[in-house]
Biopython code that builds the backbone (N, CA, C, O; Angstrom):
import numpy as np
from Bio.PDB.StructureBuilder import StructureBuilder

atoms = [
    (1, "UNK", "N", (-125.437, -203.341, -63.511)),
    (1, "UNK", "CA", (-124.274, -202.489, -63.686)),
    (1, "UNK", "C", (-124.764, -201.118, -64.153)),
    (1, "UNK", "O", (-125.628, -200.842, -64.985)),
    (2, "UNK", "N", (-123.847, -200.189, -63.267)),
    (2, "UNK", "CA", (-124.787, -198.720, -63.624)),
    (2, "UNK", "C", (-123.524, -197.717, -64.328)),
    (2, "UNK", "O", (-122.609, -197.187, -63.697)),
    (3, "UNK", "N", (-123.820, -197.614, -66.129)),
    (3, "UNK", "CA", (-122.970, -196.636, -66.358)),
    (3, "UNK", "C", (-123.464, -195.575, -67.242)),
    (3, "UNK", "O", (-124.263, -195.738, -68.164)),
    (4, "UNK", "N", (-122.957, -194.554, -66.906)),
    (4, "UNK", "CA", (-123.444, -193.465, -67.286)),
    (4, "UNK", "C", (-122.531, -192.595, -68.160)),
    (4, "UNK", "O", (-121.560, -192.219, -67.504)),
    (5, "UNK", "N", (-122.526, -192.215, -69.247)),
    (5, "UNK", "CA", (-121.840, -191.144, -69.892)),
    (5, "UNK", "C", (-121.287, -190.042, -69.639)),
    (5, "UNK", "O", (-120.114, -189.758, -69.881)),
    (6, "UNK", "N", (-122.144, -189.320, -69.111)),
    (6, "UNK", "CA", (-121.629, -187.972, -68.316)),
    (6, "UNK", "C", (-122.088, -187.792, -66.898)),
    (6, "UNK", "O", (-122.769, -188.734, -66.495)),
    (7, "UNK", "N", (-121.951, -187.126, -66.311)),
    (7, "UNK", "CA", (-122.781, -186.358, -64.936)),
    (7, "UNK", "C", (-124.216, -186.130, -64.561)),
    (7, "UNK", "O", (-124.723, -186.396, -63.472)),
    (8, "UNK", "N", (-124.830, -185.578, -65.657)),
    (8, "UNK", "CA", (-125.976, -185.153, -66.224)),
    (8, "UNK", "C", (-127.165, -186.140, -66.290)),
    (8, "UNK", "O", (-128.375, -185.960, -66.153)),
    (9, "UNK", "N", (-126.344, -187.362, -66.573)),
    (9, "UNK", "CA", (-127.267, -188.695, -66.687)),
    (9, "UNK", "C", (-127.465, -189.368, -65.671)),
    (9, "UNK", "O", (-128.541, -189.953, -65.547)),
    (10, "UNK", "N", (-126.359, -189.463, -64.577)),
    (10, "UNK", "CA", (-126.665, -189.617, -63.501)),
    (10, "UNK", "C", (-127.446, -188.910, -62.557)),
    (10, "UNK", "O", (-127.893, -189.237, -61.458)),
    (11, "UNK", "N", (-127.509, -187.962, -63.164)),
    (11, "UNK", "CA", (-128.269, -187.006, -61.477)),
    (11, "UNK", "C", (-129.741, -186.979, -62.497)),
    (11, "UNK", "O", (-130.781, -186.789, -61.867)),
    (12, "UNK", "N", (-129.859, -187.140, -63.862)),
    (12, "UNK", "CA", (-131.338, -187.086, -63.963)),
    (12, "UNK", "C", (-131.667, -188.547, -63.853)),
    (12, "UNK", "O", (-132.803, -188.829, -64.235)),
    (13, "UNK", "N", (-130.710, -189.826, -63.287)),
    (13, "UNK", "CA", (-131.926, -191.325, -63.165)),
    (13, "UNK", "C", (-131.905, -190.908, -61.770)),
    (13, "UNK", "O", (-132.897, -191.355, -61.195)),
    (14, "UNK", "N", (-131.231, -190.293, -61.087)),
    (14, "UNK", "CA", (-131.415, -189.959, -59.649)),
    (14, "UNK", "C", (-132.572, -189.405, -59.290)),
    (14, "UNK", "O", (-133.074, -189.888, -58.275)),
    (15, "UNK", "N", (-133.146, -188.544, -59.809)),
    (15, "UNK", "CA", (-134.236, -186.963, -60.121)),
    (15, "UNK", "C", (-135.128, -188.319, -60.096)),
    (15, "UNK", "O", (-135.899, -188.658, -59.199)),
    (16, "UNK", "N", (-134.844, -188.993, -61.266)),
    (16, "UNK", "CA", (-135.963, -189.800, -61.568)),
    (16, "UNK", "C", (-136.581, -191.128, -60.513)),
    (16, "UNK", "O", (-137.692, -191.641, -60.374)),
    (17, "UNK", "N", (-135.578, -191.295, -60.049)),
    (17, "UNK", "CA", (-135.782, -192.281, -59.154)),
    (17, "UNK", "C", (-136.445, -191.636, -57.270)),
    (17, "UNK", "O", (-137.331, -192.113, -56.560)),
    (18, "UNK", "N", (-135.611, -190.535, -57.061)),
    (18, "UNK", "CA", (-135.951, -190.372, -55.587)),
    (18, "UNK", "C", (-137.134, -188.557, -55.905)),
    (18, "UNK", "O", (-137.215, -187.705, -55.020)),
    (19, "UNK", "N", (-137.714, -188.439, -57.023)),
    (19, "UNK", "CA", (-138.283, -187.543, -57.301)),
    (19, "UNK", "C", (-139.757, -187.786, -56.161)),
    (19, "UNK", "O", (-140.347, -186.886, -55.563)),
    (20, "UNK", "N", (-140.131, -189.558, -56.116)),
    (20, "UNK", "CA", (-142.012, -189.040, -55.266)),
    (20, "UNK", "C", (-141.386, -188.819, -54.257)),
    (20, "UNK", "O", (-141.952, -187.921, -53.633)),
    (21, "UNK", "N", (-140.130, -189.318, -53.552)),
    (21, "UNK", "CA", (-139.466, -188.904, -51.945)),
    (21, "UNK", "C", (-139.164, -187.547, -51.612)),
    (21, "UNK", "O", (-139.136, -187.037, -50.493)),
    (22, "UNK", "N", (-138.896, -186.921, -52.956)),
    (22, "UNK", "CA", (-138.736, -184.918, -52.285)),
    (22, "UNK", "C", (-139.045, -184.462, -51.664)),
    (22, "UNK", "O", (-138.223, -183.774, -51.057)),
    (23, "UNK", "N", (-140.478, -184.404, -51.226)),
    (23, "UNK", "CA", (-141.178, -183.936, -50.179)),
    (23, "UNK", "C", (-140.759, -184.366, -48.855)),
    (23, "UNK", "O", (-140.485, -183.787, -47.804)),
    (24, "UNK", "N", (-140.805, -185.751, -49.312)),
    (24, "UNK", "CA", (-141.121, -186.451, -47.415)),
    (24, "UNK", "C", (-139.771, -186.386, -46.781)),
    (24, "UNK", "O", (-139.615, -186.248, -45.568)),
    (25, "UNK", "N", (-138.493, -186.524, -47.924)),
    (25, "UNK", "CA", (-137.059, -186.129, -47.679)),
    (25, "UNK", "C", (-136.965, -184.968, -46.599)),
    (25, "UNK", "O", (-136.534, -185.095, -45.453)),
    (26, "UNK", "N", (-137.437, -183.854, -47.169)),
    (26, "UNK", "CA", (-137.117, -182.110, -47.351)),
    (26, "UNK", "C", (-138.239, -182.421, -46.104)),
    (26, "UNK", "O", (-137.402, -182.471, -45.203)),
    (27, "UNK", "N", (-139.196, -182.601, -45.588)),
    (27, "UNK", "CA", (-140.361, -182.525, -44.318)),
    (27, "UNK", "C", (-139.001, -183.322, -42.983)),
    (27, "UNK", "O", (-138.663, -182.806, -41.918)),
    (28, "UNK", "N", (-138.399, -184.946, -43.701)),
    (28, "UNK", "CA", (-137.836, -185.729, -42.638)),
    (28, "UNK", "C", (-136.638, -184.644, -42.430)),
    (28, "UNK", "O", (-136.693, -184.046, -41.356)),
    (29, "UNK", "N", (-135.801, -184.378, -43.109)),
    (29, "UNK", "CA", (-134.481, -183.859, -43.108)),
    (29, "UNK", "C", (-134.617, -182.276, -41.597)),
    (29, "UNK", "O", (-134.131, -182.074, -40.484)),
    (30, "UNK", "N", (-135.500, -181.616, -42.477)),
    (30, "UNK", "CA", (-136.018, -180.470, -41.381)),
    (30, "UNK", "C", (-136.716, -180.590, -40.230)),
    (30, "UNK", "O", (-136.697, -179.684, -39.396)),
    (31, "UNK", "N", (-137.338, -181.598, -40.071)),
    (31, "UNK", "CA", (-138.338, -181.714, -38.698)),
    (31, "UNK", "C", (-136.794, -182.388, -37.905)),
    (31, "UNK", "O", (-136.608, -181.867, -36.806)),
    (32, "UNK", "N", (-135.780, -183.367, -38.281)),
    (32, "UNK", "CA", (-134.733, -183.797, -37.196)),
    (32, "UNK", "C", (-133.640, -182.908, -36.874)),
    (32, "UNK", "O", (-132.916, -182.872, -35.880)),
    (33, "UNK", "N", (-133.675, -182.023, -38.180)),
    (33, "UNK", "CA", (-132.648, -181.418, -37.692)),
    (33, "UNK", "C", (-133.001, -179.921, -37.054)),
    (33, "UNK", "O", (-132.044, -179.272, -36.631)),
    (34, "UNK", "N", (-134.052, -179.470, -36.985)),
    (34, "UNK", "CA", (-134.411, -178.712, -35.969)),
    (34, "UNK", "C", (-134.897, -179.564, -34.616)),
    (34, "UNK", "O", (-134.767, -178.763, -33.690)),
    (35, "UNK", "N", (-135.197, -180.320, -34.299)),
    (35, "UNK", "CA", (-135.251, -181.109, -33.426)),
    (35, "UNK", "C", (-133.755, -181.195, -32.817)),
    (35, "UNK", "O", (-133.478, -180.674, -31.737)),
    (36, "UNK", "N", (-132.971, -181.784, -33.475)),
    (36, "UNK", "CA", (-131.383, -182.269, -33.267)),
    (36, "UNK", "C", (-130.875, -180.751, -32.641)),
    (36, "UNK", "O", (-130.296, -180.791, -31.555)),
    (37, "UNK", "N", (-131.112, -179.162, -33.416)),
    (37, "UNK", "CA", (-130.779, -177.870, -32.909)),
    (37, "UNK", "C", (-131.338, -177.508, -31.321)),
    (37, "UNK", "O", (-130.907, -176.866, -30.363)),
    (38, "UNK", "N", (-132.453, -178.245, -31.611)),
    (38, "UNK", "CA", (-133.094, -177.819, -29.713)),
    (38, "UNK", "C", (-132.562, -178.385, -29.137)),
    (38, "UNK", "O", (-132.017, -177.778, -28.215)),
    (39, "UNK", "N", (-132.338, -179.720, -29.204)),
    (39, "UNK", "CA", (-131.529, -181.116, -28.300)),
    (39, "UNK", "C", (-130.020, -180.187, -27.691)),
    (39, "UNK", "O", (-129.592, -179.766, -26.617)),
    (40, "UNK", "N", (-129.698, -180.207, -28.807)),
    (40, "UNK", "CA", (-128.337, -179.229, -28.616)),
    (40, "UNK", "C", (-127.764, -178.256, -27.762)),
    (40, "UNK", "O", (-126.771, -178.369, -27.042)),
    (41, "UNK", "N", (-128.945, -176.730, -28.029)),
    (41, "UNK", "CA", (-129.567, -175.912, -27.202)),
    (41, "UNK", "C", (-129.992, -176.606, -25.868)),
    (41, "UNK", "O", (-129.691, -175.937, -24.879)),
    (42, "UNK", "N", (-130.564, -177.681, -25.631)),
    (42, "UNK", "CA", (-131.101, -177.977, -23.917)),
    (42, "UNK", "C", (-129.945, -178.623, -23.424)),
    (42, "UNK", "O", (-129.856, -178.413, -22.214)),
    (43, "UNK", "N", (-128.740, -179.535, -23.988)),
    (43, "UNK", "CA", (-127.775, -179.663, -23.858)),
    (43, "UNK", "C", (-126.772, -178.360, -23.169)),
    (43, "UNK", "O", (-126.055, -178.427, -22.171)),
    (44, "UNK", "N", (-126.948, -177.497, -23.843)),
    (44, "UNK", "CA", (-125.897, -176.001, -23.770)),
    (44, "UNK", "C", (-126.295, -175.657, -22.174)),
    (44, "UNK", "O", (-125.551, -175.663, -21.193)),
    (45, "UNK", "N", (-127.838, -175.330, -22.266)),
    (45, "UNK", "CA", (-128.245, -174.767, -21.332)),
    (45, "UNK", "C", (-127.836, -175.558, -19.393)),
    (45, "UNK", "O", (-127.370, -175.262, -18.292)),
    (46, "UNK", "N", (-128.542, -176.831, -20.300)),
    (46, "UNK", "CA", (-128.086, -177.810, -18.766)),
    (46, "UNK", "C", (-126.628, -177.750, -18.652)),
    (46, "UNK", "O", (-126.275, -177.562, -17.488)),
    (47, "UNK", "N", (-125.752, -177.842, -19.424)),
    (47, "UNK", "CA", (-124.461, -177.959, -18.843)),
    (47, "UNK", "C", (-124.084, -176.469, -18.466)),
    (47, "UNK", "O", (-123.112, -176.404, -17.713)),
    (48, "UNK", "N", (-124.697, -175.143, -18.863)),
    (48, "UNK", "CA", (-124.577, -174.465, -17.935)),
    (48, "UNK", "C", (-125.072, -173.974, -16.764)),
    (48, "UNK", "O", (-124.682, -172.979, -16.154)),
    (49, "UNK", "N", (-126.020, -174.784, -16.463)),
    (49, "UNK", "CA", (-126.483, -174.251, -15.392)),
    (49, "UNK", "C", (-125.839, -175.566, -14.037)),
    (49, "UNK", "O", (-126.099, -175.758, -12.849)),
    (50, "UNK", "N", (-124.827, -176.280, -15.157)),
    (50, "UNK", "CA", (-124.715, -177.654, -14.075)),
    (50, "UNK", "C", (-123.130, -177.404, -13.542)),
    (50, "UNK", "O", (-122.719, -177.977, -12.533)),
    (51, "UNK", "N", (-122.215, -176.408, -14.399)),
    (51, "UNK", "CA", (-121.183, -175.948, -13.696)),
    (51, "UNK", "C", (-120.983, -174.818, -13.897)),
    (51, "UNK", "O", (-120.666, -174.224, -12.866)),
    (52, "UNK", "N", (-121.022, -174.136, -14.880)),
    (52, "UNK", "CA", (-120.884, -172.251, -14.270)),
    (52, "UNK", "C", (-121.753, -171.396, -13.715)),
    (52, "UNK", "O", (-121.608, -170.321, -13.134)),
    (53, "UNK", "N", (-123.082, -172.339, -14.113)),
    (53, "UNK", "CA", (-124.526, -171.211, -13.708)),
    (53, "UNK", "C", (-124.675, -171.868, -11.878)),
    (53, "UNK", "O", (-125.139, -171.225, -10.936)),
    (54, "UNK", "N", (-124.175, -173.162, -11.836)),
    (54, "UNK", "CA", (-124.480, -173.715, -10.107)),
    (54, "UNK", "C", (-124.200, -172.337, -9.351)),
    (54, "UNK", "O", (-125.060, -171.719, -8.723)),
    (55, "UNK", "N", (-123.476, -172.125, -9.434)),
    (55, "UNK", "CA", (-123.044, -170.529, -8.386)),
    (55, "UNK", "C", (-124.049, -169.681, -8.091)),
    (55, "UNK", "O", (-123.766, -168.770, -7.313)),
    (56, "UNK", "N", (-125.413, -169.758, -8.610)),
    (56, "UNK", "CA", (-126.126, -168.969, -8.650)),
    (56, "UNK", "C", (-127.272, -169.406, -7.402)),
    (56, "UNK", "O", (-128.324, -168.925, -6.980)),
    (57, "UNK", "N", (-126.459, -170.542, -7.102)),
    (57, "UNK", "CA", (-127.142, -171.539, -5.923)),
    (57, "UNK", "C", (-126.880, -170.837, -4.170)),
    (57, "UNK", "O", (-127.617, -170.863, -3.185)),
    (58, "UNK", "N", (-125.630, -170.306, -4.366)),
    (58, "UNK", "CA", (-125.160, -169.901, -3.119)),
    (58, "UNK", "C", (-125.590, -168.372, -3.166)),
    (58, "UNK", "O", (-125.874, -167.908, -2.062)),
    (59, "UNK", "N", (-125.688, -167.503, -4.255)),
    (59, "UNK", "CA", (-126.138, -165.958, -4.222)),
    (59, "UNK", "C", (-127.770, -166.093, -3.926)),
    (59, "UNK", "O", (-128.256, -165.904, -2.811)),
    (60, "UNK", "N", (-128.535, -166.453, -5.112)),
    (60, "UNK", "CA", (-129.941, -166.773, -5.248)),
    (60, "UNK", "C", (-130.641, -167.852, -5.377)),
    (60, "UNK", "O", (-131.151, -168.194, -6.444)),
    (61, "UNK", "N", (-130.745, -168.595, -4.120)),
    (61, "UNK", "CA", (-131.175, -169.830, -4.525)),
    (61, "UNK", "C", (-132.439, -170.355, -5.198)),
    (61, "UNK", "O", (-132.690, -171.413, -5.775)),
    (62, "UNK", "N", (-133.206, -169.172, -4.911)),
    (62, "UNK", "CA", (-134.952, -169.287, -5.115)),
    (62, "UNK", "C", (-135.029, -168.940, -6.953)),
    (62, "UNK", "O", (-135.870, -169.246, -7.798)),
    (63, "UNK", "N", (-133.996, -168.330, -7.018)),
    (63, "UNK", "CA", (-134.127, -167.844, -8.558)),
    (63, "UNK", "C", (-133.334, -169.255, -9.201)),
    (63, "UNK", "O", (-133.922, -169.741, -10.168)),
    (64, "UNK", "N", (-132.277, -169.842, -8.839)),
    (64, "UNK", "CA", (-131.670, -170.940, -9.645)),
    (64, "UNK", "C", (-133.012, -171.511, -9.303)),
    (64, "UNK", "O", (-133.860, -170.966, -10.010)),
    (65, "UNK", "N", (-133.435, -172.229, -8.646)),
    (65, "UNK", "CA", (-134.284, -173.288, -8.823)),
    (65, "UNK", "C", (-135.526, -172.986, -9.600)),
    (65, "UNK", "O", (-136.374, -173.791, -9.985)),
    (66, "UNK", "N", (-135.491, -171.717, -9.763)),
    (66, "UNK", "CA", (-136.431, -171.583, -11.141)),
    (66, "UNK", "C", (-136.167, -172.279, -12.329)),
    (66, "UNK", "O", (-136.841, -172.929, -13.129)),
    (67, "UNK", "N", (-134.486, -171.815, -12.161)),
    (67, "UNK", "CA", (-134.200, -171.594, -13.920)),
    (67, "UNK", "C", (-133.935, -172.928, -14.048)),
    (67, "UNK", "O", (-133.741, -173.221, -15.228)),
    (68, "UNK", "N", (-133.805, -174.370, -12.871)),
    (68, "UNK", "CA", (-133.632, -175.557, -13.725)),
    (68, "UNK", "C", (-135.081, -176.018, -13.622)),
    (68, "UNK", "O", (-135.219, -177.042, -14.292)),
    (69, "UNK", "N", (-136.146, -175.659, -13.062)),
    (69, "UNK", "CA", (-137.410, -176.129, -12.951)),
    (69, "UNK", "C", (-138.003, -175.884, -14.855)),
    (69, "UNK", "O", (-138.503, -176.720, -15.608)),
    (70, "UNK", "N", (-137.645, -174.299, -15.126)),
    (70, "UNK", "CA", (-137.901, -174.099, -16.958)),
    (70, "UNK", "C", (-136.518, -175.108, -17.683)),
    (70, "UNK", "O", (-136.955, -175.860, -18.553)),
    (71, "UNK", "N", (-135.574, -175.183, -17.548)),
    (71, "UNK", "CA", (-135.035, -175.693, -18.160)),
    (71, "UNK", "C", (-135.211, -177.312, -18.245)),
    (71, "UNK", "O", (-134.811, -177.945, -19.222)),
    (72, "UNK", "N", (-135.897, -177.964, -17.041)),
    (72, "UNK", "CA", (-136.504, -179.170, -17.240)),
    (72, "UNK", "C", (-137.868, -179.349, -18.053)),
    (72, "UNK", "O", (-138.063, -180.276, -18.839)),
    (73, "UNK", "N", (-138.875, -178.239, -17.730)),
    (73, "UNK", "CA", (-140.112, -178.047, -18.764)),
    (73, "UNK", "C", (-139.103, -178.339, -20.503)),
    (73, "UNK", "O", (-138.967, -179.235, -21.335)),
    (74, "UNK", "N", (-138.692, -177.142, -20.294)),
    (74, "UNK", "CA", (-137.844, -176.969, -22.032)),
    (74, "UNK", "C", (-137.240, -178.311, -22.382)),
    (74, "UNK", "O", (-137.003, -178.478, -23.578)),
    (75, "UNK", "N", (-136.948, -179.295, -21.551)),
    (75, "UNK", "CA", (-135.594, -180.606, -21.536)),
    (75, "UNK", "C", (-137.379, -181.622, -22.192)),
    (75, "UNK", "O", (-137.268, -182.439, -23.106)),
    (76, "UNK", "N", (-138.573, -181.387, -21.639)),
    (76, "UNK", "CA", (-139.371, -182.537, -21.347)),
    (76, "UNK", "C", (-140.472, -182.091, -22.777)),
    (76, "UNK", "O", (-141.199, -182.842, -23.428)),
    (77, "UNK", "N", (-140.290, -180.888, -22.900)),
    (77, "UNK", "CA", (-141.176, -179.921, -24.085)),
    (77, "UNK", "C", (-140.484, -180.683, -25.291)),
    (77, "UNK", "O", (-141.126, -181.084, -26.262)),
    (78, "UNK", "N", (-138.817, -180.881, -25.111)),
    (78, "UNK", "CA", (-138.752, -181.175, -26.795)),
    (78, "UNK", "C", (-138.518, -182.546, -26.739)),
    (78, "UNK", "O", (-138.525, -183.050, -27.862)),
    (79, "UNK", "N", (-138.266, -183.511, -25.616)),
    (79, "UNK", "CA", (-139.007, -184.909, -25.373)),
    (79, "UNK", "C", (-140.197, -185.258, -26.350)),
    (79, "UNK", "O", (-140.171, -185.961, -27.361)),
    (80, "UNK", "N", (-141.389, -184.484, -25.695)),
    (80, "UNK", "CA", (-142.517, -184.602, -26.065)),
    (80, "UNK", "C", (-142.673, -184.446, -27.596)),
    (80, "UNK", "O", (-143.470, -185.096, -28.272)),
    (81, "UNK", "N", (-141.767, -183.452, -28.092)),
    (81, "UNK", "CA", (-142.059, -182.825, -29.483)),
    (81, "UNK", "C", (-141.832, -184.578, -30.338)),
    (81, "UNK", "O", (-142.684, -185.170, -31.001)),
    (82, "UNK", "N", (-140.142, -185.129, -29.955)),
    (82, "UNK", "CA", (-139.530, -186.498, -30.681)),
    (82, "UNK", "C", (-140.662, -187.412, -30.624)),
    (82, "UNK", "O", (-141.015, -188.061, -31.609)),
    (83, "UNK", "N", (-141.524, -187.507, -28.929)),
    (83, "UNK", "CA", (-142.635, -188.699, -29.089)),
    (83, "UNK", "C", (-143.404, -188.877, -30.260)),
    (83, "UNK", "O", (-143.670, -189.911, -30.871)),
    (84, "UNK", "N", (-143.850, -187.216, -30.563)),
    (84, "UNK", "CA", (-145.225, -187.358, -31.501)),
    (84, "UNK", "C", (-144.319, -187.552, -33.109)),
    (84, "UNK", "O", (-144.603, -188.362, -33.992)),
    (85, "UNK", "N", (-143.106, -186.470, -33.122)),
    (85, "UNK", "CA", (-142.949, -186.477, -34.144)),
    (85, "UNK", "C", (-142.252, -188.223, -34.434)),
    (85, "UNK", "O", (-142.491, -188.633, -35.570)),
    (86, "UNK", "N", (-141.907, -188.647, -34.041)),
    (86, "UNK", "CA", (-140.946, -190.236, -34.493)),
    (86, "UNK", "C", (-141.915, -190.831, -35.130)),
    (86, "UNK", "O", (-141.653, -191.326, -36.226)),
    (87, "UNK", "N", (-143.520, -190.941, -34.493)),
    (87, "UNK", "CA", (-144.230, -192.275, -35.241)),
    (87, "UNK", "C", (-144.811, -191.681, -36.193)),
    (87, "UNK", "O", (-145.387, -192.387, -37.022)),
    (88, "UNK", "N", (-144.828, -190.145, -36.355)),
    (88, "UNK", "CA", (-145.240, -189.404, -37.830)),
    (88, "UNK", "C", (-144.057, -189.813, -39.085)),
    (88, "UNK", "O", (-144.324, -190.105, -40.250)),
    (89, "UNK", "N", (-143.031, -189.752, -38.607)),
    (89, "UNK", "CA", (-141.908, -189.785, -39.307)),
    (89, "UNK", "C", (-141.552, -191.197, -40.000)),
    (89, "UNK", "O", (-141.284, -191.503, -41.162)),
    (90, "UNK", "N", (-141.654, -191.874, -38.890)),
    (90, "UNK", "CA", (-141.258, -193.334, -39.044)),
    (90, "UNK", "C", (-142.645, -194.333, -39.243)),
    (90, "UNK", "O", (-142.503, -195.450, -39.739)),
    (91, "UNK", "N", (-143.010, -194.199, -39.127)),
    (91, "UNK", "CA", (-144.171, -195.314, -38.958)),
    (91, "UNK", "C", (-145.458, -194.998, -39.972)),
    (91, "UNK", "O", (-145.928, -195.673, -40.888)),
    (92, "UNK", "N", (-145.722, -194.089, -39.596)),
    (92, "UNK", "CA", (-146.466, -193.393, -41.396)),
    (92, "UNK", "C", (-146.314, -193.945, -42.748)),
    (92, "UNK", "O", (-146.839, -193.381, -43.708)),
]
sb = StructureBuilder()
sb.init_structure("model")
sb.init_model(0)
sb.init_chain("A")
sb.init_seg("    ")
for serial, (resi, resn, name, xyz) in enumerate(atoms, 1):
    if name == "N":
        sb.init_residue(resn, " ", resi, " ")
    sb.init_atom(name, np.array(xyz, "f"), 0.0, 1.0, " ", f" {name:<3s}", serial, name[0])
structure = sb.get_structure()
């Protein structure tokens, strides 16, 4: 049974308890959620190039098929980033 007097006492057995995790917290928290921001971003990008940017199929076709050829590099770049980073993260 966990009781505490004030506020103060709780957040310092907290401090005390998840204090050796700070680091690896503050490293996990930031490596997913910039990860999770790119995901997002390659999300944005593919869905525009999959219905408002398609049009660019019938003006310039040689130039769209650029831009989903980088936007698949960019889709497979932050793939690659989750491979390495997951078994650093998790399995470590």
């Amino acid at each position: 049974e966990f009781r505490f007097s004030s506020p103060s006492e709780l957040l310092d057995a907290l401090e005390a308890h998840f204090d050796t995790l700070n680091n690896f917290l503050g490293i996990y928290f930031t490596m997913t959620g910039l990860h999770v921001l790119h995901v997002i971003g390659g999300i944005v990008v593919i869905f525009f190039y999959w219905l408002p940017g398609a049009n660019m199929w019938q003006t310039d076709p040689e130039r769209f098929t650029n831009r989903i050829e980088i936007v698949g590099l960019y889709w497979h770049f932050v793939d690659l980033v989750w491979i390495f980073l997951f078994p650093v993260l998790y399995l470590l």
